[in-house]
N, C-alpha and C positions, 0 to 999 in steps of 0.2 A: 593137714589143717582142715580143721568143720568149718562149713559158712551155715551160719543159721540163718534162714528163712521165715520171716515173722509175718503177720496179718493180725489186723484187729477187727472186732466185729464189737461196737459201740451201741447201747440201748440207754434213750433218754427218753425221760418222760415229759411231754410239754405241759405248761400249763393252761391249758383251755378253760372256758370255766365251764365247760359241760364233759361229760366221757367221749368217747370216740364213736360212740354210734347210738347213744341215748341222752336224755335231756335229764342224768344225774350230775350232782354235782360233784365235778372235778377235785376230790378232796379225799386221795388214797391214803393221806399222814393222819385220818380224824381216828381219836385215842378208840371211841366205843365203835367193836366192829358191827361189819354188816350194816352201817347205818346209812349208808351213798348206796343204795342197789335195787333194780326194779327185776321187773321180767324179761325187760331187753337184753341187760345184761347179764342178767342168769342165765340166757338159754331157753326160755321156757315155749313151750311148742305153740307154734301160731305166732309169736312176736316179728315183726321184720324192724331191722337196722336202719340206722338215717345216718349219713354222713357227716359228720362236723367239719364245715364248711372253714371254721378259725382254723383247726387243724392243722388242712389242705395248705393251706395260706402260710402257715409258718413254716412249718419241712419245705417251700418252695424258695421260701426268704431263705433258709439255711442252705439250701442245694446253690442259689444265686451266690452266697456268703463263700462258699468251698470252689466258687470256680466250676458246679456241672453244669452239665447240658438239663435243662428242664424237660419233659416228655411233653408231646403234644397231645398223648394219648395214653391213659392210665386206666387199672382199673385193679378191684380188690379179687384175693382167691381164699380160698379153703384150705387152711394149713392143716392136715388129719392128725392127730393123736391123742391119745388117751393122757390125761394127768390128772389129780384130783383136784388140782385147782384152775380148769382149767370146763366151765362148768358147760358151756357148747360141746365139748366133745372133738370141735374143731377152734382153730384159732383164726377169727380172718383175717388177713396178712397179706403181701403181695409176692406175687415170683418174678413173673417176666414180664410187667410191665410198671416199674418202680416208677414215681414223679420224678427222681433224681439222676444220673449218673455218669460218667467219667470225668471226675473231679480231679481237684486237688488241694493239697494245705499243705505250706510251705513252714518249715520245721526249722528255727539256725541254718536256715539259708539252702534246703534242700526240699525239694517236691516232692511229696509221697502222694500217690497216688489215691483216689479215692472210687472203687466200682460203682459203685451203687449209696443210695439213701432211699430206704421205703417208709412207707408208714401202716400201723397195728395196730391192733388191742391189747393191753397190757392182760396180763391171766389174774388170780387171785394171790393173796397171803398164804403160806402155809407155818405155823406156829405149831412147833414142838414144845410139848410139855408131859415130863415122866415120859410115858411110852406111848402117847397118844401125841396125834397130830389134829391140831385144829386149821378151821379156816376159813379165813376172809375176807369177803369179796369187795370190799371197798375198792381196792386196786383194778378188781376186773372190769376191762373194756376204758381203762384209761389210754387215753394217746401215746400210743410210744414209737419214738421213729430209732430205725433201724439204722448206723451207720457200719458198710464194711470196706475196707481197705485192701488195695493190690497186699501182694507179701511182698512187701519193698521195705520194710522197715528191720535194722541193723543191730537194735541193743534195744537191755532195757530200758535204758535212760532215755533212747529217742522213741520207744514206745509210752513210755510217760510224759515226755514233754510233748507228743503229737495230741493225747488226752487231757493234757495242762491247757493246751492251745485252742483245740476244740470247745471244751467247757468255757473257758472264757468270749469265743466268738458267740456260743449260745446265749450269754449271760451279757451282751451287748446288743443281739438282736432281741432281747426281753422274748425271750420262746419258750425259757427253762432255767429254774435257780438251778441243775445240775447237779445236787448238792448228794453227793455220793455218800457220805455217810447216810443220807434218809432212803437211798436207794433209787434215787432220782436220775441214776446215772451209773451203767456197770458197765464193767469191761471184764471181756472173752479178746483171752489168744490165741491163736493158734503156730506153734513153733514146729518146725522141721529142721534137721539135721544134714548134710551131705557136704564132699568130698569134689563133689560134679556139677553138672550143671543140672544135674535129674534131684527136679526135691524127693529129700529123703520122705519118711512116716510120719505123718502129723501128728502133734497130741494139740490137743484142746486143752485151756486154763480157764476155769469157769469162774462167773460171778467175781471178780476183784472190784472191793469197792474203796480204794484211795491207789493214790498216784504211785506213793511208798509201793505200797503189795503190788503194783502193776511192774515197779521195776524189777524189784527184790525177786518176784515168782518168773522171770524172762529169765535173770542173771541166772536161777539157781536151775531153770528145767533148762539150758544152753550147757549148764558144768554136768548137771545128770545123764541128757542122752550122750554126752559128747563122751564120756567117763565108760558108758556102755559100749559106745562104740568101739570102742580102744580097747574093750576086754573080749569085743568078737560076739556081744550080746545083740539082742537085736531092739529094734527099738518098738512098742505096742503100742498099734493105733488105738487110744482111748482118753477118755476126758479124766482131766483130774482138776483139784480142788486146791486153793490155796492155805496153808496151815501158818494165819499169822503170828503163833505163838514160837512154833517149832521152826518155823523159817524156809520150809518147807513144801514140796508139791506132794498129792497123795491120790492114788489110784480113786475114783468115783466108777468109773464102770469104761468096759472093755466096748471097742467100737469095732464090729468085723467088718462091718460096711455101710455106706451111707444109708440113713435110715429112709424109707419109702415114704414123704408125709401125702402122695398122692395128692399133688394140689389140684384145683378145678378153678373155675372162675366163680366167683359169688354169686349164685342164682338170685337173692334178695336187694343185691346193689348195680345200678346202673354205671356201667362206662363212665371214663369221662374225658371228655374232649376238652383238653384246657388252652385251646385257641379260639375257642366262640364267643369269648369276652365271659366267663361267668364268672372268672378270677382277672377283677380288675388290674391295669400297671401300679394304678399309685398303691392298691392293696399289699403289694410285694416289692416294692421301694425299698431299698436302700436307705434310709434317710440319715443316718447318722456313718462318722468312720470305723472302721474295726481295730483292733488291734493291732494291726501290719500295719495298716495306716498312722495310727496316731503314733506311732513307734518312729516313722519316717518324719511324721511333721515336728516333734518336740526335736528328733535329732537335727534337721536340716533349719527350721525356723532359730533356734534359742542354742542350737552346740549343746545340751541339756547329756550327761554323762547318767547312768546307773540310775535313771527314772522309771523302772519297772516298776513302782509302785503306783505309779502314775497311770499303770497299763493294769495292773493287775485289780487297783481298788477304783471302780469306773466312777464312784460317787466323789472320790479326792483328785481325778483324773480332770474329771466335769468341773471340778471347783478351782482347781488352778488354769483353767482355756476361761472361766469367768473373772476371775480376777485377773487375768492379762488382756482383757476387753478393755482395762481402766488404765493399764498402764504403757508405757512405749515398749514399742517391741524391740526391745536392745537384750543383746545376750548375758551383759551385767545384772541388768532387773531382774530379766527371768530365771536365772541360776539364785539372785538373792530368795525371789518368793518359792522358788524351790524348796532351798534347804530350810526356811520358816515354817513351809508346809508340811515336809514331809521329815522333819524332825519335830518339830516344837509343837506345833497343832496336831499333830500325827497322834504324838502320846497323851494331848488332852483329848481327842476324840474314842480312841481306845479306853478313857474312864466310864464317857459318859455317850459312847454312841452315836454323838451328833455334832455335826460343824458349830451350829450356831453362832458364827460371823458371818454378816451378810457381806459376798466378796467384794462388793465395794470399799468398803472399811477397811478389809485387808488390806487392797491396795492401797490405800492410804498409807496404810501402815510402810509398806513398799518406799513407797515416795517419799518417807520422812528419814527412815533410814538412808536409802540411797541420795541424797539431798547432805543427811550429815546432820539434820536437826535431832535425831537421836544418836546413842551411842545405839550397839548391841546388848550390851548388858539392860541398859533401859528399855531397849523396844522387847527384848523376853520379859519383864513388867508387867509392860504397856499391851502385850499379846494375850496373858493368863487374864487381866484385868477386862480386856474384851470382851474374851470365853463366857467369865465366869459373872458382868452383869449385864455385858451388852451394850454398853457405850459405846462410840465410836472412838478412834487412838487421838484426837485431838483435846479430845471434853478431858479425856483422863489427862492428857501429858496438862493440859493449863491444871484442874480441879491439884493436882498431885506435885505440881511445878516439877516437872521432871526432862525440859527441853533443856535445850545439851549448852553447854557451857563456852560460848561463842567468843565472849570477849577475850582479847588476847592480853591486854593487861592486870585485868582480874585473874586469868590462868595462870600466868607468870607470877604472881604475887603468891598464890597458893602454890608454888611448884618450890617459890621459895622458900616458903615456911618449913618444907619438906625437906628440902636441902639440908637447912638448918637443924630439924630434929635429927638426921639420918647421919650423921657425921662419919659413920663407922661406913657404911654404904657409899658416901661420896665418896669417903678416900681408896675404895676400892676399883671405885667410877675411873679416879687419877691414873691407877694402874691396870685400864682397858680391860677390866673383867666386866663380861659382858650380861655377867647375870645381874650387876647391879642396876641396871638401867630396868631391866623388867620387876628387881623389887621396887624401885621406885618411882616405876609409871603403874605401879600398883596400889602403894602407900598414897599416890595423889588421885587415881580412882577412887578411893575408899575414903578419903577427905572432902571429894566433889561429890558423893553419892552416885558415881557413873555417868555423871551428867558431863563429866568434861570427856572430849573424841582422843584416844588411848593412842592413838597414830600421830596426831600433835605435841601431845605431850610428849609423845618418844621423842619427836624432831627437837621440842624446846630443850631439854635434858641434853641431849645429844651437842645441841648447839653450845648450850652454857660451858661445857669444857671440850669442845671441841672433836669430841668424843665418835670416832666411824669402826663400823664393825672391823676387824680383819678378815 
């Protein structure tokens, strides 16, 4: 039996609104290239670097976010090698004194470890076209922090949900949309194979940019060495490439030994000592919960079942903790504005991109249901009718007379009528088939225009012949 041995190595790119060591603007995705770039970031001889001080400040909120230890003492190095988008000749980077490290993020209930988080400069574009390569440099000397992982992690799937979990802590501490398909966010594996407790030969999986290709390329390079193992082949330390068509991993180049990048310390950038107050406490605050949190409080607060949308979509997450400002905190309510939210406004916000109910009104809305002044079929109405001019649920339910049907001899009167057209159905009622009760708490819905509560009615029906389930 192989135990596979995984490690991720994480590059995001923050959003600052300047680059990482020059005063361009922060804007790697602008359509016409080379339009964001000076001589800092080119490389060009005699320029010196300056620190982006927002930078600093987010990678430390993130390391805070993961559980590390923050450094007291940081500083940039000279990462050496040639690329052609890569226009310094060096990249400046950090080795052995990272802002962040010995973390962790906890994964379905498990701790993967976290070595390190440093912070970079992103390098240039390179665009292939015919047999030529172009390039870019809008991206170069963009912010990009570096996250890497013990080899603690088991499978694909929990190497994708540990990358699910990450992007979205990023995307709660506003540091990074993350948004991988723009590139804002790649993932490198690193997998090894063995039998022992001695890791087998690494290969490296470059550049994966969705969750899919991070699990799909783990599962298939775990069946490939394992496959080689078992024919007595050996396994080649080298990088390969993810083939998202073919389904497949594919040699990029052979790796005989760790490459030399000959780091140094940045002769252009000062130390930094981030105990002498230069990075303020509240600057690196905490200020809102993350994911693991609000995950605890919707479960323990409200018993709230299968609300990951709640966790995942932070702007519909933020809007139902607003609308339960207005209402009691009882576990009936909050499970009602649940499911109104994240069914029914769910799919009008998916047409048109925005709430546009102010959460007060929702609640309202809340309270009239749970009170009984509406039915459900009315309050879905009374919801779309919100959406769609922005009233509040009271103007429309009086403007539209659509409150619910209270009188109990007026209900009965109409239940009668019912009876009476339904002949075929009541004598069915007689002999305890029980679907006749639902046609006709249906038939008296559709005569009341949904205004009469479907649960009374069932009881008057029921009552009139005496009528209980078996």
């Amino acid at each position: 039996m192989y135990k596979p041995t995984i490690g991720l190595e994480i590059h995001c790119q923050l959003n600052t609104k300047s680059k990482m060591f020059c005063s361009c603007p922060n804007n790697p995705e602008k359509e016409e290239p080379n339009r964001f770039i000076c001589p800092v970031c080119l490389g060009h001889p005699g320029t010196l670097p300056t620190i982006n001080r927002e930078a600093v400040v987010k990678i430390i909120k993130a390391g805070k976010a993961l559980n590390c230890s923050i450094a007291d003492y940081s500083l940039f190095d000279r990462k050496n090698y040639f690329y052609p988008d890569l226009p310094k000749g060096y990249q400046i980077s950090q080795h052995k004194h990272p802002f962040c490290y010995d973390g962790y993020l906890e994964v379905e209930g498990r701790k993967i470890s976290i070595e390190r988080i440093h912070l970079e400069e992103d390098t240039g574009s390179l665009i292939h076209k015919d047999k030529s390569a172009l390039i870019d440099f809008n991206r170069s000397s963009t912010p990009l922090m570096e996250l890497v992982t013990q080899p603690e992690i088991r499978s694909g799937k929990e190497a994708a949900q540990f990358a699910r979990e990450l992007r979205l802590i990023f995307r709660y501490l506003e540091i990074s949309s993350a948004d991988m398909e723009k590139g804002q966010m790649r993932v490198e594996v690193n997998i090894s194979l063995s039998q022992t407790k001695k890791m087998g030969t690494k290969v490296e999986i470059k550049n994966l940019n969705s969750f899919k290709a991070v699990e799909q390329a783990v599962e298939y390079e775990i069946k490939r060495q394992e496959k080689r193992l078992k024919e007595g082949k050996e396994i080649v330390q080298e990088t390969r490439g993810w083939d998202d068509e073919k389904k497949i991993t594919a040699s990029q180049r052979v790796k005989e030994e760790a490459h030399d990048y000959r780091y140094f310390p940045e002769p252009d950038l000062p130390p930094l000592d981030l105990l002498n107050g230069s990075i303020k406490k509240e600057e690196i605050s905490l200020e809102r919960e993350l994911p693991q949190e609000r995950r605890k409080r919707l479960e323990e607060d409200y018993n709230l079942k299968d609300f990951e949308i709640l966790i995942t979509d932070i702007s519909l997450g933020d809007y139902f903790d607003l609308v339960m400002e207005n209402l009691p905190s009882k576990e009936k309510v909050a499970k009602l504005a649940f499911n109104y939210i994240s069914s029914d406004l769910q799919g009008m916000i998916e047409s048109s991109d925005k709430i546009g109910i102010p959460p007060k009104d929702f609640s309202k809305l809340i309270e009239l249901i749970d009170k009984g002044d509406i039915s459900s079929k009315i309050a879905k109405k009374v919801l779309k009718e919100m959406f769609d001019s922005g009233k509040d649920p009271e103007t429309i339910i009086d403007e539209k007379g659509l409150k619910q049907l209270t009188d109990e001899k007026e209900l009965k009167g109409i239940i009668s009528e019912v009876l009476k057209e339904e002949k075929e159905a009541v004598e069915d009622l007689k002999e305890g088939k029980e679907k006749a009760v639902q046609f006709l708490v249906g038939k008296v819905m559709a005569k009341t225009k949904g205004k009469a509560d479907p649960q009374k009615v069932n009881q008057v029906i029921r009552g009139e012949f005496s009528f209980t389930k078996d």
